[in-house]
Structures are given as structure tokens and as C-alpha cells.
N, C-alpha and C positions, 0 to 999 in steps of 0.2 A: 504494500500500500504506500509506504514512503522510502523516501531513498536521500537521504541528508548529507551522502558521499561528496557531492559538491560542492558542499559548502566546509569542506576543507579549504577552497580556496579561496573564499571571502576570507579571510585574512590577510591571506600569502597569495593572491594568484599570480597566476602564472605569465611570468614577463613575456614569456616567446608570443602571445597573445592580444593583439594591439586593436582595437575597434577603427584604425586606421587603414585596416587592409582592403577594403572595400571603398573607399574614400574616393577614389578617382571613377568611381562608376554610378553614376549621379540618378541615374533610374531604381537604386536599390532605397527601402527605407535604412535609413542610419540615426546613429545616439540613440532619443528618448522613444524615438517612436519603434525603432527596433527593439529596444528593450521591452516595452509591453505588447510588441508581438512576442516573444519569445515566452515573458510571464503567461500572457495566454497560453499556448503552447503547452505549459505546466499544467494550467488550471483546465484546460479543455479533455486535456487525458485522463487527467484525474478524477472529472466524473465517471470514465467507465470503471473504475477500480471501484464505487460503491452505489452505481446505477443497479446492478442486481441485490439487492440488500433490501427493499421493499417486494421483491416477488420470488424471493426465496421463500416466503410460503404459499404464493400459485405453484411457482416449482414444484414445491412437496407434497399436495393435492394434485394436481396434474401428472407428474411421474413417480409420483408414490415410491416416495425412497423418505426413509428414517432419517431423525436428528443426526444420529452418526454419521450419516452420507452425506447431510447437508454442511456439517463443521467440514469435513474431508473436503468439498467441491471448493468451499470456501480456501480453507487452506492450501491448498495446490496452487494458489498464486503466487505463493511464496515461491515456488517452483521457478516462475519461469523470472522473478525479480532478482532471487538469489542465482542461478544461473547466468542472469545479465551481470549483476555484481562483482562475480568472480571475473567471466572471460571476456566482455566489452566494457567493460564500467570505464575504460580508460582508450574508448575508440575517438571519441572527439576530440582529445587530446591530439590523436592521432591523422584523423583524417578531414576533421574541422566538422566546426557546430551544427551548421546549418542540413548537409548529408544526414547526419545520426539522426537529428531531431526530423527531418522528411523521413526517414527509415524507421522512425520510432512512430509518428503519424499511422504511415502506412501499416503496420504491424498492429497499432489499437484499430484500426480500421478494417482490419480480417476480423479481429477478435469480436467486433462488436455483431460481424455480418453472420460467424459462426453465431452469437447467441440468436437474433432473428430466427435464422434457418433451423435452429434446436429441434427435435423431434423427440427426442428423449434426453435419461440423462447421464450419458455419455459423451453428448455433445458438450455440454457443459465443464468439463474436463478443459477439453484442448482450446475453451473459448476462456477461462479463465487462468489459463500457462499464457495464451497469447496477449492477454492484457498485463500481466504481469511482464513479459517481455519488452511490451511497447513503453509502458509506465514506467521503466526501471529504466530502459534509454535515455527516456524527452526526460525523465526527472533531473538523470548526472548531466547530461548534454546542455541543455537548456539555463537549469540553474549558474551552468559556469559561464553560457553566454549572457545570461542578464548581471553576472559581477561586471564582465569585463566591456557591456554596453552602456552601462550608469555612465554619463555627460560625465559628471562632477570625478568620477571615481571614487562613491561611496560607499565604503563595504557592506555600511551599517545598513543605507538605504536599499542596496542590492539586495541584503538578508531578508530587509521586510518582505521586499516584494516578491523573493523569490517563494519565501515558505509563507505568505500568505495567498499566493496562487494556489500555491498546495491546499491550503485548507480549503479557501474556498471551493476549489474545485470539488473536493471530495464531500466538501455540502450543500453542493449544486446535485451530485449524482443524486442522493436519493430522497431529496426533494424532488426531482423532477419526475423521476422515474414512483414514487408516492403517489404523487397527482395524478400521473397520465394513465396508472392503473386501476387507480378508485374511479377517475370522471371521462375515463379516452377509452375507445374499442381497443383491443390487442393489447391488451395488457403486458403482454411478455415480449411482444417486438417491438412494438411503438417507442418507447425510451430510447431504444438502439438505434432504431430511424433517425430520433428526434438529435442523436449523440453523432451519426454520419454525417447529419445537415449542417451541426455546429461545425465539425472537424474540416469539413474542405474549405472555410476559406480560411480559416487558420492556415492552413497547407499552403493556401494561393499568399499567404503575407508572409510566411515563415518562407516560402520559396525568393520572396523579394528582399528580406532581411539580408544585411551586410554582414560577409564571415569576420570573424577575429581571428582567424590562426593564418597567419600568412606565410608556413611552410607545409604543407598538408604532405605527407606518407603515403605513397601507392598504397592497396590493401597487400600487397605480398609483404610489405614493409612492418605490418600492424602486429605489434607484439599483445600477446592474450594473456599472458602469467600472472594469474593471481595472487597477491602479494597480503599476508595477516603475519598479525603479533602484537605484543605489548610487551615491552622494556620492564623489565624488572623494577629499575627505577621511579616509573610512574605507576606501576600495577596497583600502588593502594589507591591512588586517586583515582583509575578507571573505576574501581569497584561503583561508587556513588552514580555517576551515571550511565554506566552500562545495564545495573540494576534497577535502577529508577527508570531508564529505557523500557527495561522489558517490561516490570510492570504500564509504565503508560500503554506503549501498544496490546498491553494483553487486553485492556481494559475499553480501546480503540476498537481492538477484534470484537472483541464482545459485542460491543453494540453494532458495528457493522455486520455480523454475521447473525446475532443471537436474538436481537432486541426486538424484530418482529416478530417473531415466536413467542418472546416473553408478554407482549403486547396482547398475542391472539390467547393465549394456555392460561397467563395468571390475571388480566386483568379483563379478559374478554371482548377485546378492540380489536374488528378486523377492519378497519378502516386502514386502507394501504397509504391513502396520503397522510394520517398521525404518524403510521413507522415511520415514513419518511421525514418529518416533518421533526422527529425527536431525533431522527440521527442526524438528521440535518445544527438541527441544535446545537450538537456537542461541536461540530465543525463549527461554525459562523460566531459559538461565541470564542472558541478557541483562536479563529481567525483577529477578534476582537483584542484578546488577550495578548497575543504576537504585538500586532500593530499600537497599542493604547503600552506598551512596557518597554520603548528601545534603551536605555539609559537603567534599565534592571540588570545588576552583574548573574555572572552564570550562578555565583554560590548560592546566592537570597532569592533568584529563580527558582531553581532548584529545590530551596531548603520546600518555598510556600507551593510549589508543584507537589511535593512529595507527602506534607501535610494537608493537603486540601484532596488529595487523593484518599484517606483515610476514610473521612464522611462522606465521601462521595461513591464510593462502595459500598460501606452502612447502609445509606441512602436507596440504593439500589436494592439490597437485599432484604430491608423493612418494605420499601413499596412494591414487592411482588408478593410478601407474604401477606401484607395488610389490603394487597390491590388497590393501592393508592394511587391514581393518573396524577393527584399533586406533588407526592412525594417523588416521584419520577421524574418531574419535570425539574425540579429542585435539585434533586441528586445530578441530573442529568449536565445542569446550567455549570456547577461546582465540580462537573466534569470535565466540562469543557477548558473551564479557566487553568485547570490542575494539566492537562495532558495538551493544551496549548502552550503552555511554559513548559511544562517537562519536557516537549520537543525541543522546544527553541534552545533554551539553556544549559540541555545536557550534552547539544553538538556543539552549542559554543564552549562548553568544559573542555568535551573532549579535543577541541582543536588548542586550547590556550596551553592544557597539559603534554600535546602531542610536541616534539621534537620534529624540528623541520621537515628533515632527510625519513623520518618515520613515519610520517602522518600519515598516510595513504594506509599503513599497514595497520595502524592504529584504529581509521576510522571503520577501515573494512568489518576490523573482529569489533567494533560498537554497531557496525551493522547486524551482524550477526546476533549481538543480544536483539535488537529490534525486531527482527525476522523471525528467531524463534517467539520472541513475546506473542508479536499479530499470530500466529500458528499455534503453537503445544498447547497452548495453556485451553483454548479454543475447542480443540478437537478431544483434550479431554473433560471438559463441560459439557462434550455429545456424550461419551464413554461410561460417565457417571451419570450422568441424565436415566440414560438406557438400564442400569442396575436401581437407581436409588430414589431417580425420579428430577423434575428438573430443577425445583425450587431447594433440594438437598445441594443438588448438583452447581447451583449458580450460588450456595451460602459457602459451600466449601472453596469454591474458586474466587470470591471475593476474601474467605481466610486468610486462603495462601496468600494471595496477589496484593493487601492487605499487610501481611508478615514480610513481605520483599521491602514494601515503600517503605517499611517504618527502619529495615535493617539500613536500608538505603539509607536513608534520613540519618539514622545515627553516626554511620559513616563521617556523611558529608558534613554534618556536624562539630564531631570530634578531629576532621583537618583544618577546621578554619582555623 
């Protein structure tokens, strides 16, 4: 779902990198206005990463596959983001922005026509690897072209914009895709329609967009090595937020994958545009929280990410037992704000503690708490669901996930 790989180089970027390379070709957009083609570019993808999250339960009536099947379809996007991670995360570098991010277009745009075309649910498989694929490109490709298109050269400003396309995007997806299923015919294709209408002229302004890398790599050139680790040195300071990471995205997952179901089973709302409309939520205020805190250092980020994360689990797990639609929305709001900093401040941690010559390897393995978080924790809230039931099932995963933030917290605490 997210990919914060790039913004290792809002700090540091990358000097070979000039937003003057295109300068003498005067038909191209350049500076501001290419930058927020590019931001688009982010935010436009990013709805397909949580456009199916309101009709995973038509999915589940319609191809009558279990909760288990349903965390698993979800989680297999990890698949194809962690995969991009490893062996292209580092092609724009490579071969320049503008290629990956058209390549990465193209590729959510299969993804989107596989969900359409769905027939069963198997399709759903190889249409949520292909968004993951596409999503995990435009997000490293993209975010490094809007550091290095900011007019002024502001990292600060670059980071808003980069990770609040992100959010937004991602709660635009199921807001849209909410509405178009509760009040529009085709419930299960129309949002994808509606996601290929947005996407192409994105594509016609991302194709006009001026490159920054003004020595580009043939592809026989293109090195794919994946590169992890963490320095002995810094290993205590990752702990705080590679762990505060995973619980944010477990908690991310959950609502993105879980929280229509929790909708329809404990409080008896099948209205698809409310699923959408509370996961929307968690994004748009999260977007809010990003943008309304530039001037928050990473540690007081962090510390009120990881305590606000507490009740806001609590929260959750009273208002399914109690079936409270206020208590949900409550929890929900104090989610947003909690897992909108806990993104932002735990990659600007891990960039400030990362070591120049290491970073890339640094943020890789922070990726990887992220990726497992949005996945494991997920698929087994399906596992216990199926033995214990789901409301055992969603108390015990806000325990755990709960027990991370606070170990986190102490952590991060005890280095100030």
C-alpha cells in the first residue's frame, strides 16, 4: 500500500539529478506545474490500492470465498510491492522518472482492467500483484521526481506533497468506489472504469512532464540487487520506528481490508458508501495531520503517533463489541491522526539515523517492517476469526498490535 523508499532522498537527493534536463524543450510542463503532475501520478495510483476495500464484501457474497480468502487476496499485494522493492525500486535512478512512472501507469492500468473483467476469485489474485507492482513503481519513481521538481528546492515542501498525494489518494479509493457501489449499476466494475478515466490523462501530462536525470542507463545497463541491513550502530534507534511502522500499517490493513466486514457482522451496516466513507476517514484526516505538522520533529511525532495509537485501538475494539457507529467514528478520527504521523515521522527517523553510504539499505529493511505490518498481522485476524470468531479475533489483534506501540513508545522514549 505505501512505499516511503523515496523519500530517503528528500534529505540527500540525488545530485546526478537536475530538473534542468529538460529545460531547452519548451513544449514539456517544467518546475511547479510538473511537480503536481507527478504528485498526481502518486495520488491517482493510489486509489487503486484501496478502491476494492468497499466491495470486498460483494466479492465475498458473489464468489463465496471465506474471511481467510479474503485477508489472503488482500495481502498478496504485498507481493507484487515487495517484489518491486527488492529488484526495481532503484530503476528511475536508473533509467529516468518519467519511463518508470509511464511503466508504472501502464501496469495499474492492466491491474485495474483485470479487476473489471473478474469472473471469479482467482482473478482477483493476479489483479491485486498487478497493483501492487504498479503502486510500488509510481510511488519510489514519482516521489523522487517531485523532490527534485520543487522550484525553490524544498525538501520539507517536496515531503508534504509527496506523502500527502499518498494519502489522499488512498482516500479517494474507497470513497469512490463506496458511492459508486451503494448508488451506480456494476458495483464491482464501475470504480475501475471510473479509476481508467482518471488514469489516462494523468499518463497524457506525466508523458509531457520534464525528466530530471540527465544521464539515463540502457536497460542492459540496469542493475536489480537488492541491497538490506542495519548497522549495528544505529540498530537501537531503528527499533522505535520500524516497530511503531508495523504496528501503524497493521492497523492501516485492518481497516483497509477488514473494516467493511466489521461494518456489515458487528454493527449491521451494509451500506457500501459508510465502508467507504470510514476508511476514507482514516486517510483524509491522516492527510490533514501530515500537512497541518511540518515543523513536528521525528521524536514528538512519533512519541504522540504511538500514544494516540493506544485509544485508538481501545476504540475500535469497544465499538464493535458495544456496536457503536459513534464510537467508530471516534476511534477511527484518532486513527487517522496517530498512523498519519506515525508514517511521516518514523521515515523521517529512519532517514536522520540512516548513515549516508547506508541509507538505501536501511530504509529497505524499514520497509520491510511496513510490508509485513499491512500483511501478517491481517491474515491472521482471518485465521482466528475462523477458530474463535471475529470480534475475539479483532480484540486479540488490537492486544498485540497495542503491546508493539506501547514497547515502541518506551523505546523511543528512553533514547531521547
Amino acid at each position: 500500500m505505501f512505499n516511503p523508499q523515496r523519500l530517503t532522498q528528500v534529505l540527500q537527493p540525488d545530485k546526478s539529478t537536475v530538473p534542468q534536463a529538460a529545460a531547452g524543450n519548451h513544449s514539456r510542463l517544467q518546475g511547479r506545474a510538473a511537480m503536481w503532475v507527478a504528485a498526481s501520478a502518486i495520488c491517482v495510483s493510489y486509489i487503486l490500492s484501496t478502491l476494492p476495500t468497499p466491495p470486498y464484501v460483494i466479492y465475498r457474497q458473489t464468489f463465496q470465498f471465506s474471511q481467510i480468502m479474503l485477508t489472503v487476496i488482500y495481502a498478496v499485494y504485498v507481493v507484487g510491492t515487495v517484489t518491486t522493492m527488492f529488484f526495481l525500486g532503484r530503476l528511475s535512478d536508473q533509467i529516468g522518472r518519467r519511463p518508470v512512472v509511464l511503466l508504472s501507469l501502464g501496469i495499474a492500468a492492466a491491474g485495474g482492467v483485470i479487476f473489471i473483467c473478474a469472473q471469479n476469485i482467482w482473478w482477483l489474485f493476479p489483479a491485486r500483484i498487478f497493483s501492487g507492482l504498479g503502486i510500488a513503481l509510481v510511488s519510489g519513481a514519482a516521489t523522487a521526481w517531485v523532490v527534485e521538481l520543487e522550484p525553490q528546492s524544498d525538501n520539507a515542501t517536496a515531503t508534504q506533497v509527496a506523502i500527502g498525494a499518498n494519502f489522499l489518494g488512498l482516500g479517494l479509493g474507497p470513497l469512490l468506489a463506496g458511492l459508486l457501489g451503494e448508488y451506480a449499476p456494476w458495483p464491482l466494475r464501475l470504480s475501475y472504469v471510473a479509476f481508467l478515466f482518471l488514469l489516462v490523462p494523468v499518463a497524457a501530462l506525466v508523458s509531457r512532464a520534464e525528466e530530471t536525470l540527465d544521464k539515463a542507463k540502457s536497460l542492459g545497463e540496469v542493475l536489480m540487487r537488492p541491497r538490506l541491513g542495519v548497522p549495528r550502530d544505529v540498530r537501537t534507534q531503528f527499533v522505535s520506528p520500524a516497530v511503531g511502522a508495523f504496528a501503524v500499517f497493521a492497523v492501516l490493513g485492518f481497516y483497509t481490508a477488514l473494516a467493511p466486514s466489521l461494518l456489515v457482522e458487528a454493527l449491521h451496516n451494509k451500506n457500501h458508501a459508510v465502508a467507504g466513507t470510514i476508511v476514507a476517514e482514516v486517510f483524509f484526516i491522516g492527510t490533514l495531520a501530515i500537512g497541518l505538522t511540518p515543523r513536528l520533529t521525528s521524536h514528538r511525532g512519533l512519541v504522540v503517533a504511538l500514544i494516540l495509537l493506544l485509544p485508538s485501538l481501545a476504540l475500535l475494539v469497544v465499538a464493535e463489541l458495544a456496536r457503536s457507529m459513534g464510537l467508530l467514528l471516534i476511534g477511527t478520527a484518532i486513527t487517522g491522526v496517530a498512523t498519519g504521523l506515525g508514517y511521516r515521522c518514523s521515515v523521517q527517523k529512519v532517514n536522520e539515523i540512516a548513515p549516508a553510504e547506508q541509507r538505501a539499505e536501511i530504509v529497505s529493511s524499514y520497509l520491510i517492517a511496513c510490508y509485513c505490518g499491512i500483511s501478517l498481522p491481517v491474515i491472521g485476524v482471518g485465521l482466528v476469526s475462523k477458530a474463535m470468531g471475529a470480534a475475539a479475533a479483532d480484540t486479540i489483534f488490537a492486544a498485540i498490535i497495542a503491546t508493539m506501540a506501547a514497547g515502541a513508545l518506551i523505546v523511543e522514549v528512553k533514547s531521547w
